[in-house]
PQR file of N, CA, C, O and H, with PARSE charges and radii, in Angstrom:
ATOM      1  N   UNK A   1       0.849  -1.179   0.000 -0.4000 1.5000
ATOM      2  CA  UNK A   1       0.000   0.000   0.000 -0.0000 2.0000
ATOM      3  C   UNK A   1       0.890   1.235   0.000  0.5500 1.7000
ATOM      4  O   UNK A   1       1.615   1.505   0.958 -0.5500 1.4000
ATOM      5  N   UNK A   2       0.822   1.900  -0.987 -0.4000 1.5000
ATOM      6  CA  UNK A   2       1.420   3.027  -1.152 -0.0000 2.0000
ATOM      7  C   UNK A   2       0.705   4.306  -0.276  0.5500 1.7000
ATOM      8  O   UNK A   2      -0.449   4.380   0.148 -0.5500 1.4000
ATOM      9  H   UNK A   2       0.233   1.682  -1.765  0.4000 1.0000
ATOM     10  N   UNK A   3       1.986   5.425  -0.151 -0.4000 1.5000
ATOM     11  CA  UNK A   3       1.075   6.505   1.189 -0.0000 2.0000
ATOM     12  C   UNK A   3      -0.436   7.285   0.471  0.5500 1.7000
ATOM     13  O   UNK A   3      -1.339   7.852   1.086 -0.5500 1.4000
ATOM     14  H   UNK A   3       2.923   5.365  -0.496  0.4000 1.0000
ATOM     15  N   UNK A   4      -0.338   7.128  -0.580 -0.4000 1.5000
ATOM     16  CA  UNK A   4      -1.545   7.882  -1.100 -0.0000 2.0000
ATOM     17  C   UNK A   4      -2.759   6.986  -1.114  0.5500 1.7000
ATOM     18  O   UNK A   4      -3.837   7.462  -0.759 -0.5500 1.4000
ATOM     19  H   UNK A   4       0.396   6.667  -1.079  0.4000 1.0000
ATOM     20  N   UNK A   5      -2.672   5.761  -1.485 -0.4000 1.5000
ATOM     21  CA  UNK A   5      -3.444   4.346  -1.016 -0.0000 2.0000
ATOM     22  C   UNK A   5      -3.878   4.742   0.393  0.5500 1.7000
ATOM     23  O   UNK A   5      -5.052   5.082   0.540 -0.5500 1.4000
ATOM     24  H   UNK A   5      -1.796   5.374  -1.774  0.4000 1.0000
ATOM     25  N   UNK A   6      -3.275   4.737   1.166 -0.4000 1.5000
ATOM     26  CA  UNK A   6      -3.598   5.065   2.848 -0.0000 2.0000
ATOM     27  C   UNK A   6      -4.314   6.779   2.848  0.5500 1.7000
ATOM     28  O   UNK A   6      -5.453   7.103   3.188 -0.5500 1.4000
ATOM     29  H   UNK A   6      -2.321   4.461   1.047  0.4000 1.0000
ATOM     30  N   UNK A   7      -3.538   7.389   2.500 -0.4000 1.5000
ATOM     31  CA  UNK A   7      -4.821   8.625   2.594 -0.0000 2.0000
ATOM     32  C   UNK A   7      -5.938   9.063   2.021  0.5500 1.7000
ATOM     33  O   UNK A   7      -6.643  10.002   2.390 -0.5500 1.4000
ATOM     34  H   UNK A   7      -2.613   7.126   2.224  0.4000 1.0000
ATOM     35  N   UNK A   8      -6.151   8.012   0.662 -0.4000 1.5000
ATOM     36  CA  UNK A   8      -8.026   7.444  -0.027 -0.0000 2.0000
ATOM     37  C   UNK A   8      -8.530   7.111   0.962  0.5500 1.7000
ATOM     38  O   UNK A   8      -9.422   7.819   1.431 -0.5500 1.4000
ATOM     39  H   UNK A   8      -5.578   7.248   0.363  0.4000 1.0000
ATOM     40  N   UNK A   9      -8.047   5.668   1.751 -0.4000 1.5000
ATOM     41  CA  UNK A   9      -9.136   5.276   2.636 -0.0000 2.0000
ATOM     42  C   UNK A   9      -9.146   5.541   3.332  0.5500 1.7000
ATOM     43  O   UNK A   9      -9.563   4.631   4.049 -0.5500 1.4000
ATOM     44  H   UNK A   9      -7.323   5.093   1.370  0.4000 1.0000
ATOM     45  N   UNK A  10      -8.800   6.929   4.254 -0.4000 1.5000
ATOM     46  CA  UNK A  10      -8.963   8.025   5.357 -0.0000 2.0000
ATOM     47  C   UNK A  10     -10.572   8.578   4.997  0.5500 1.7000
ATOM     48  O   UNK A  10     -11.462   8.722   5.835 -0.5500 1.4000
ATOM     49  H   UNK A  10      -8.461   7.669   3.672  0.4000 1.0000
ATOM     50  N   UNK A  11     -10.722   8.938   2.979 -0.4000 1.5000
ATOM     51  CA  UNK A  11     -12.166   8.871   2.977 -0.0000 2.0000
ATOM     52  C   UNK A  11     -13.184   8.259   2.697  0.5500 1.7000
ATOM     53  O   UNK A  11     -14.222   8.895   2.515 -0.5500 1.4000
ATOM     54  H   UNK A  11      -9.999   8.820   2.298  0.4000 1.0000
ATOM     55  N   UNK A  12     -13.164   7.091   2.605 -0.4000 1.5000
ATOM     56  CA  UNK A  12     -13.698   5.976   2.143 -0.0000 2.0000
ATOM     57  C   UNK A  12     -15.022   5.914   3.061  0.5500 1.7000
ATOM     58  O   UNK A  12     -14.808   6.184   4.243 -0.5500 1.4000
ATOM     59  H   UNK A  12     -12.321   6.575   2.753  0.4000 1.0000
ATOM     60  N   UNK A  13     -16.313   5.614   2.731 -0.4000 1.5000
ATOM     61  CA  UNK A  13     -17.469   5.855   3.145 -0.0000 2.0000
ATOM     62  C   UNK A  13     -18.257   6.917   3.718  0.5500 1.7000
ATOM     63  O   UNK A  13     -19.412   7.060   4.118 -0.5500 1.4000
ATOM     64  H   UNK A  13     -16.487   5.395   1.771  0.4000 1.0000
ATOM     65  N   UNK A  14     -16.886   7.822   3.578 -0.4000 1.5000
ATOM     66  CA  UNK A  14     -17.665   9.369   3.613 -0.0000 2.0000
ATOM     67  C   UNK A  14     -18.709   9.777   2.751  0.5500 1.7000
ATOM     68  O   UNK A  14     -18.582   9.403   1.585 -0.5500 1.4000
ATOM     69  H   UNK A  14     -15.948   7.705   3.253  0.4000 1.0000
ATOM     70  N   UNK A  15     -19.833  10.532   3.062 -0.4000 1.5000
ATOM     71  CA  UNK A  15     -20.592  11.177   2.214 -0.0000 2.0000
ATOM     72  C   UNK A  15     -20.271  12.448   1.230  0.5500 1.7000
ATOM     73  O   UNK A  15     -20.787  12.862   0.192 -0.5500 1.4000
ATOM     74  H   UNK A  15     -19.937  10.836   4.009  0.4000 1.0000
ATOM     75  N   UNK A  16     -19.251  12.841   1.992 -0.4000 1.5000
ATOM     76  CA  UNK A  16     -19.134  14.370   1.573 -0.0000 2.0000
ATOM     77  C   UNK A  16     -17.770  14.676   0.346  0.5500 1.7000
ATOM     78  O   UNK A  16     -16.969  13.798   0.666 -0.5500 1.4000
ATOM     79  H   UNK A  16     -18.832  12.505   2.835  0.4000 1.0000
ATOM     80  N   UNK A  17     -17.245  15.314  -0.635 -0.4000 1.5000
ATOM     81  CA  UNK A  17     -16.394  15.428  -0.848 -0.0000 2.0000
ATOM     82  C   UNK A  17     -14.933  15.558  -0.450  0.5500 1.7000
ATOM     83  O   UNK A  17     -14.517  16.716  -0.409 -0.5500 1.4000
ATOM     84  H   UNK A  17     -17.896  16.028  -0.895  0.4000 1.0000
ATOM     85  N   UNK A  18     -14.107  14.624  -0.160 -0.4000 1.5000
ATOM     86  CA  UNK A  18     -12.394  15.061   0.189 -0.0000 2.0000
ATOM     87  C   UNK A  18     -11.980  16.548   0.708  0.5500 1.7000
ATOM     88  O   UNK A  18     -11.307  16.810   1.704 -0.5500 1.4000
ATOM     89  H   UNK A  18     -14.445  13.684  -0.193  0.4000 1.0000
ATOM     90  N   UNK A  19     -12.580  17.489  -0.262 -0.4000 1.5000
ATOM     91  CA  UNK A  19     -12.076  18.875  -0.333 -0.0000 2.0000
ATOM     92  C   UNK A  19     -12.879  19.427   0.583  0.5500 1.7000
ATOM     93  O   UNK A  19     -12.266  20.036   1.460 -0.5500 1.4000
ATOM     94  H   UNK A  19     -13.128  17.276  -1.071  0.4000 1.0000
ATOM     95  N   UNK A  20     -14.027  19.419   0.674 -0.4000 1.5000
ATOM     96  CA  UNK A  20     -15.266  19.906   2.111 -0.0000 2.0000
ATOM     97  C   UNK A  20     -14.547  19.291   2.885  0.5500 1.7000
ATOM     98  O   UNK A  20     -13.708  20.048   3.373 -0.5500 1.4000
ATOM     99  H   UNK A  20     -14.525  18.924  -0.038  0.4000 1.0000
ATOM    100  N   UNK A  21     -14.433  17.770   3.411 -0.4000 1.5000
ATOM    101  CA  UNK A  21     -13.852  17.446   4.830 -0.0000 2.0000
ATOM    102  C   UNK A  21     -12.483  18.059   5.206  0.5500 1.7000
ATOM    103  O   UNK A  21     -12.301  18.678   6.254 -0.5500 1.4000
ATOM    104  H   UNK A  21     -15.116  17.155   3.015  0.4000 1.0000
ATOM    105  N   UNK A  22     -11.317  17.788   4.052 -0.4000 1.5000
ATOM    106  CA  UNK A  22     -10.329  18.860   4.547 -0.0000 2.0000
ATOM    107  C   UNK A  22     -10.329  20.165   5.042  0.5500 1.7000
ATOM    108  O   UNK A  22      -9.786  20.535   6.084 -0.5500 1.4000
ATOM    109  H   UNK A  22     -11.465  17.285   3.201  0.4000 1.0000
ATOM    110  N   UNK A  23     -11.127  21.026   4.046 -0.4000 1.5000
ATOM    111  CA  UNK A  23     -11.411  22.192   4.233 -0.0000 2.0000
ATOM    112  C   UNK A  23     -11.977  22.711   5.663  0.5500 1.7000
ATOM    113  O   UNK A  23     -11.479  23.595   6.360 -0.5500 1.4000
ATOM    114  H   UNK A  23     -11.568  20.726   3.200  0.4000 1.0000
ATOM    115  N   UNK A  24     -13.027  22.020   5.901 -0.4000 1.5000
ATOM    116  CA  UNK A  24     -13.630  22.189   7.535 -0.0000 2.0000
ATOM    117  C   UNK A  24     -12.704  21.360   8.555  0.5500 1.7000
ATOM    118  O   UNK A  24     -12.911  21.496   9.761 -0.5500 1.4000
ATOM    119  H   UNK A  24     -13.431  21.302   5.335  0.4000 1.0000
ATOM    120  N   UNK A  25     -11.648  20.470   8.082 -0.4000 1.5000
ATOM    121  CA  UNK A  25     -10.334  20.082   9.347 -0.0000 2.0000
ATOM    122  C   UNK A  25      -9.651  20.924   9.471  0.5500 1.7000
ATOM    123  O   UNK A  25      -9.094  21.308  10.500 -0.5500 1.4000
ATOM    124  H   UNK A  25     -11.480  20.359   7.102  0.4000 1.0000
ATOM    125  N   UNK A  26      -9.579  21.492   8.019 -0.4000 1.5000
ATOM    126  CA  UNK A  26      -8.174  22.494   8.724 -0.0000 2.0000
ATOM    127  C   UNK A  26      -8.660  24.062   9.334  0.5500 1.7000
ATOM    128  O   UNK A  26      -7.901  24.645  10.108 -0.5500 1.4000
ATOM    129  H   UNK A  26     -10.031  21.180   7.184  0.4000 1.0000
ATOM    130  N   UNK A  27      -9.843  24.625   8.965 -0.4000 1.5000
ATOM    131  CA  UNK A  27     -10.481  25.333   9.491 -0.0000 2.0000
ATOM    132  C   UNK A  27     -10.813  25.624  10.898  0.5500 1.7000
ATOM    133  O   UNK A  27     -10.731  26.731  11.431 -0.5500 1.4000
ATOM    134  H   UNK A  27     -10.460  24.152   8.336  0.4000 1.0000
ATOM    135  N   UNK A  28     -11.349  24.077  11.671 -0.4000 1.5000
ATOM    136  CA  UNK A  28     -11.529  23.809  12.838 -0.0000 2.0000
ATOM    137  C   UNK A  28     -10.292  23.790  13.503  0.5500 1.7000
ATOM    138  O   UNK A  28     -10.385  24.204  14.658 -0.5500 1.4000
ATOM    139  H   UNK A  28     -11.416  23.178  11.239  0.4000 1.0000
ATOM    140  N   UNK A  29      -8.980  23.392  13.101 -0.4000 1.5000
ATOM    141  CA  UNK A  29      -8.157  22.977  13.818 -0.0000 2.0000
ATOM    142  C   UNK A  29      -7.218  24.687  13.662  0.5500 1.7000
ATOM    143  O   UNK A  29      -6.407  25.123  14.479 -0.5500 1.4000
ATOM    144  H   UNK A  29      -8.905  23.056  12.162  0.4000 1.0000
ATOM    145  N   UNK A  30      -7.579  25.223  12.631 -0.4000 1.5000
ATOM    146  CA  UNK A  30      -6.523  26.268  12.876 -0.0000 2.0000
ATOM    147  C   UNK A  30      -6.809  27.606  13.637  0.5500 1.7000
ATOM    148  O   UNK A  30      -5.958  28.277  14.222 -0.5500 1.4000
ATOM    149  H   UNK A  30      -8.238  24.868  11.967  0.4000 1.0000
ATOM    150  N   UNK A  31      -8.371  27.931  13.516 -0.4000 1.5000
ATOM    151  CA  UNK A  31      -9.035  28.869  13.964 -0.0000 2.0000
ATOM    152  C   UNK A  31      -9.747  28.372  14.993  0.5500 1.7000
ATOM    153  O   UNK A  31      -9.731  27.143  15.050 -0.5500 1.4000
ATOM    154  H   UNK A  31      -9.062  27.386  13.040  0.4000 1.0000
ATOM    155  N   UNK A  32     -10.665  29.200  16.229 -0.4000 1.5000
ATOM    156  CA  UNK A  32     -11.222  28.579  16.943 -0.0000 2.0000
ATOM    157  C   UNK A  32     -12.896  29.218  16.769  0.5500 1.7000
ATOM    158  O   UNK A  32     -13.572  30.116  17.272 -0.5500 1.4000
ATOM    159  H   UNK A  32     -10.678  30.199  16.183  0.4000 1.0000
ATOM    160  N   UNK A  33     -13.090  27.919  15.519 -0.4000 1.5000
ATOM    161  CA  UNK A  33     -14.677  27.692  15.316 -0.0000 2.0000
ATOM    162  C   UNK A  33     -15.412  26.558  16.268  0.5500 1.7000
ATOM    163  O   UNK A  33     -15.074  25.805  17.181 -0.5500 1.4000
ATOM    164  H   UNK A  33     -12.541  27.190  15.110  0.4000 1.0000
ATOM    165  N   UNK A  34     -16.237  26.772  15.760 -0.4000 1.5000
ATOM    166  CA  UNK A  34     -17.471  25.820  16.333 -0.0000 2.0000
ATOM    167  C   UNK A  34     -17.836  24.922  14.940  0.5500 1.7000
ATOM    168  O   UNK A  34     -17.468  25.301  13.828 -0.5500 1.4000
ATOM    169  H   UNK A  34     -16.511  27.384  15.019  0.4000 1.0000
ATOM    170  N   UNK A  35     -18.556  23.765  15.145 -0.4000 1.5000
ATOM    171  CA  UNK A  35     -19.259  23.355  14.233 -0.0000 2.0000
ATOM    172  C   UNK A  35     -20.639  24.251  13.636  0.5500 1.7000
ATOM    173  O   UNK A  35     -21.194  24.083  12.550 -0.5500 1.4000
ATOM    174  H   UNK A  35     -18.854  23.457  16.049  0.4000 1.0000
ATOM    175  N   UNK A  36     -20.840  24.821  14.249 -0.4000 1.5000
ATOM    176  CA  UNK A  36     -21.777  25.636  13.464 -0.0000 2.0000
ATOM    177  C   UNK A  36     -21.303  26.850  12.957  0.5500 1.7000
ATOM    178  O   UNK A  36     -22.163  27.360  12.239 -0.5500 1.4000
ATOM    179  H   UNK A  36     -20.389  24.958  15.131  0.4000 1.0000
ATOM    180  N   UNK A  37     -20.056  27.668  13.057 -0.4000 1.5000
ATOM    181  CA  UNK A  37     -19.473  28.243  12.482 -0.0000 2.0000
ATOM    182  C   UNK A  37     -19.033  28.185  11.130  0.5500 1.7000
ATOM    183  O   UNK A  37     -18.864  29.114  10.341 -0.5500 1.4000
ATOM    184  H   UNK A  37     -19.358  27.254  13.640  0.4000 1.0000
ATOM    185  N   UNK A  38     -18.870  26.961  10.976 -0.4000 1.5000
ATOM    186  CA  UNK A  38     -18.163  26.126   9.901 -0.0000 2.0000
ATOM    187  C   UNK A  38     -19.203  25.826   9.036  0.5500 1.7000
ATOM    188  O   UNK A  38     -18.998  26.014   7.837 -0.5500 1.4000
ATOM    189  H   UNK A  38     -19.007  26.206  11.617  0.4000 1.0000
ATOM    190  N   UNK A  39     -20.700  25.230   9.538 -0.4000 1.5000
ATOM    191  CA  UNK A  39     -22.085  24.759   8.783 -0.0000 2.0000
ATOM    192  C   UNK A  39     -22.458  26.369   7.977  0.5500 1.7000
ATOM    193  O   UNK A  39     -22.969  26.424   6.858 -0.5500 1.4000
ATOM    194  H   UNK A  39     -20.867  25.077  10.512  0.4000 1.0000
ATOM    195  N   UNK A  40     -22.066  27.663   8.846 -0.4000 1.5000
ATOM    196  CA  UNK A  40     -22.877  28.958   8.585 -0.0000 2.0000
ATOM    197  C   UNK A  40     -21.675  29.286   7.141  0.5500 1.7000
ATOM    198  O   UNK A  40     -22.198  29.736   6.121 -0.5500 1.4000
ATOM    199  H   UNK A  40     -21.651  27.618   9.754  0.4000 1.0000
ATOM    200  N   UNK A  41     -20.264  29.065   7.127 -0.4000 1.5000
ATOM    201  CA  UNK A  41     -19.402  28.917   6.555 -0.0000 2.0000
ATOM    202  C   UNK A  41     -19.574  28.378   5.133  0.5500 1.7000
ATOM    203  O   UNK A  41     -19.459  29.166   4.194 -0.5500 1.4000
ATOM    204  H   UNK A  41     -19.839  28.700   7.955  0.4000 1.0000
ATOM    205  N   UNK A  42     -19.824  27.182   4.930 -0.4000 1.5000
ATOM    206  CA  UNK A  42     -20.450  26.048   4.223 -0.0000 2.0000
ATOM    207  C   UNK A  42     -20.842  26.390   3.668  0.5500 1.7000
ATOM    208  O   UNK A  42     -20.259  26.704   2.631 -0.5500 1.4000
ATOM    209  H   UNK A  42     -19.918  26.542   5.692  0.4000 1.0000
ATOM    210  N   UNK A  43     -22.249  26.656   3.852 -0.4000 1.5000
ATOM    211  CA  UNK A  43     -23.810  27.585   3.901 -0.0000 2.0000
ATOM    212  C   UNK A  43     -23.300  28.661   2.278  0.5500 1.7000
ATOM    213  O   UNK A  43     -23.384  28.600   1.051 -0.5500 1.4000
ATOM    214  H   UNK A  43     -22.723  26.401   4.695  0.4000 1.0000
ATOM    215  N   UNK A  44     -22.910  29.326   3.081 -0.4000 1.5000
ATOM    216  CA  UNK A  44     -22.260  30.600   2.567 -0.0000 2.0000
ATOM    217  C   UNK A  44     -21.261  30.695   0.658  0.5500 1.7000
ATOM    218  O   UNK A  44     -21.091  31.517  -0.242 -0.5500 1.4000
ATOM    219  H   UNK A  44     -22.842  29.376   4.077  0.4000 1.0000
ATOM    220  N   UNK A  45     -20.881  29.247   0.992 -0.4000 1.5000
ATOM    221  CA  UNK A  45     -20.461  28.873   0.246 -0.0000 2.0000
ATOM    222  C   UNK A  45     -20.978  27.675  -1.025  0.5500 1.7000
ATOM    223  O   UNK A  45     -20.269  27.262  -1.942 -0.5500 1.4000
ATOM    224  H   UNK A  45     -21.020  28.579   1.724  0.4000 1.0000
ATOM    225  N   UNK A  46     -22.529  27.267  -0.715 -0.4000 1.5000
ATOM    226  CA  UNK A  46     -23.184  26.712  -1.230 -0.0000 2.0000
ATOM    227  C   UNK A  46     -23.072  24.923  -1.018  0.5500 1.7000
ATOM    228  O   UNK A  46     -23.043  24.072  -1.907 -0.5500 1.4000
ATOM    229  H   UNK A  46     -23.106  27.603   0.031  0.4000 1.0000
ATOM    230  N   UNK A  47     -23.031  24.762   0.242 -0.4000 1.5000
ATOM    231  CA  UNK A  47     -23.052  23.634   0.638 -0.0000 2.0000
ATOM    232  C   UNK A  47     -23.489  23.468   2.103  0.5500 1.7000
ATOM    233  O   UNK A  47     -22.985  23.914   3.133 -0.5500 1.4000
ATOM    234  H   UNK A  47     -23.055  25.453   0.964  0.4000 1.0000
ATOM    235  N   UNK A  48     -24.684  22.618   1.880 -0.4000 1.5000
ATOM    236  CA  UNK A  48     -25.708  22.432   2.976 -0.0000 2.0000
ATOM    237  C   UNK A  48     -25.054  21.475   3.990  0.5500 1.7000
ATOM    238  O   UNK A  48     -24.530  20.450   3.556 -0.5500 1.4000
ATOM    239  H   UNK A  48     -25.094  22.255   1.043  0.4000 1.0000
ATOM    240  N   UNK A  49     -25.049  21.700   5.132 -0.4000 1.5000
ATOM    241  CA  UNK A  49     -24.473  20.899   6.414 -0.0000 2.0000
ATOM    242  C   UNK A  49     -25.221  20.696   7.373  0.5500 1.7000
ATOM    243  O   UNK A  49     -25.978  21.652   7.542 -0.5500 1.4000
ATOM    244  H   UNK A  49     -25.475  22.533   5.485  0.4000 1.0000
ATOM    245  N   UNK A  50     -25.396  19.680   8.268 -0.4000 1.5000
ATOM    246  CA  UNK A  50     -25.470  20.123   9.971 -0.0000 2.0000
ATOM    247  C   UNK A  50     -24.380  19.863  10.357  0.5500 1.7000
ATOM    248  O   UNK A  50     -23.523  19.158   9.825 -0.5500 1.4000
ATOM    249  H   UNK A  50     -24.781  18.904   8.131  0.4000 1.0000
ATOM    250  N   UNK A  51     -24.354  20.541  11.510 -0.4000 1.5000
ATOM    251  CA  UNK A  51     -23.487  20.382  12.578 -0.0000 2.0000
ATOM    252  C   UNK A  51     -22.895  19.252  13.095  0.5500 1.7000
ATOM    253  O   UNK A  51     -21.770  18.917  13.466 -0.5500 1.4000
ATOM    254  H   UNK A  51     -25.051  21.114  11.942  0.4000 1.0000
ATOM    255  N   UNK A  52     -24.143  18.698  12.997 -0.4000 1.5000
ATOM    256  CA  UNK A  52     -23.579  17.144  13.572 -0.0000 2.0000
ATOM    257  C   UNK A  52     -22.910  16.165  12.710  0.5500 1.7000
ATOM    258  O   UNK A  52     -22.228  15.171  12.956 -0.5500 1.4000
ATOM    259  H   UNK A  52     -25.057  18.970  12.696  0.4000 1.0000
ATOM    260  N   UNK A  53     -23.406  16.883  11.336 -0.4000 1.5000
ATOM    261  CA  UNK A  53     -22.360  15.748  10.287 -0.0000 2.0000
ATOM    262  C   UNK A  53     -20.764  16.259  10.383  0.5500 1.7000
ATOM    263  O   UNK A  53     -19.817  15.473  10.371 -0.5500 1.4000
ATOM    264  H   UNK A  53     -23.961  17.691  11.136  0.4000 1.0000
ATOM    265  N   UNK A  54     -20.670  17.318  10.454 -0.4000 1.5000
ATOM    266  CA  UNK A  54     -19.009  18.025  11.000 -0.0000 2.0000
ATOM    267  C   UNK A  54     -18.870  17.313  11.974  0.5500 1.7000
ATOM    268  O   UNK A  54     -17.808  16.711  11.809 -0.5500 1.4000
ATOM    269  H   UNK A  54     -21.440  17.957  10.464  0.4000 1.0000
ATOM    270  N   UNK A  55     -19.582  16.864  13.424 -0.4000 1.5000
ATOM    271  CA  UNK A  55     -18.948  16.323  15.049 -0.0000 2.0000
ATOM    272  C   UNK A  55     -18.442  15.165  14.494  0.5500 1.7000
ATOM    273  O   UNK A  55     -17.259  15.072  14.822 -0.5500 1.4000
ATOM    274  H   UNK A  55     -20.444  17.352  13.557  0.4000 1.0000
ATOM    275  N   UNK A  56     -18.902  13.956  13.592 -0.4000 1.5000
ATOM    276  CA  UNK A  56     -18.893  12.966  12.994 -0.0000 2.0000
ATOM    277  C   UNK A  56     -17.227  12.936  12.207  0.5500 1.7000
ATOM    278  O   UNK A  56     -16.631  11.872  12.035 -0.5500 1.4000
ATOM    279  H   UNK A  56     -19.863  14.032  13.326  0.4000 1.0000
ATOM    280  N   UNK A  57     -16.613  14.379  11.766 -0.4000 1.5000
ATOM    281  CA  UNK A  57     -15.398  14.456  10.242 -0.0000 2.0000
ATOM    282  C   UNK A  57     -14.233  13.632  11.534  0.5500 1.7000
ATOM    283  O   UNK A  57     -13.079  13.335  11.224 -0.5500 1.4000
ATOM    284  H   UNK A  57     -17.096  15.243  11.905  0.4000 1.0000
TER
END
């Protein structure tokens, strides 16, 4: 298994696109949001969220 092999199935049965889940990790982790910060974020940007599907990334 090559390292890029291993970071596909980091998303493997996700619902959401690669680029949304990164995007709201590195968001959460660099700034100090909330999950609903991030959903109003989203939002804003034309992609529907709850909150609770972010507690879940």
């Amino acid at each position: 298994m090559t390292p890029s092999d291993s970071a596909l199935d980091l998303f493997k049965g996700q619902h959401l696109d690669r680029e949304v889940i990164v995007l709201c990790v590195r968001w959460y982790l660099s700034f100090k949001l909330s999950s609903r910060d991030l959903v109003q974020m989203m939002s804003e940007r034309g992609i529907a969220l709850a909150h609770t599907t972010i507690l879940k990334l």
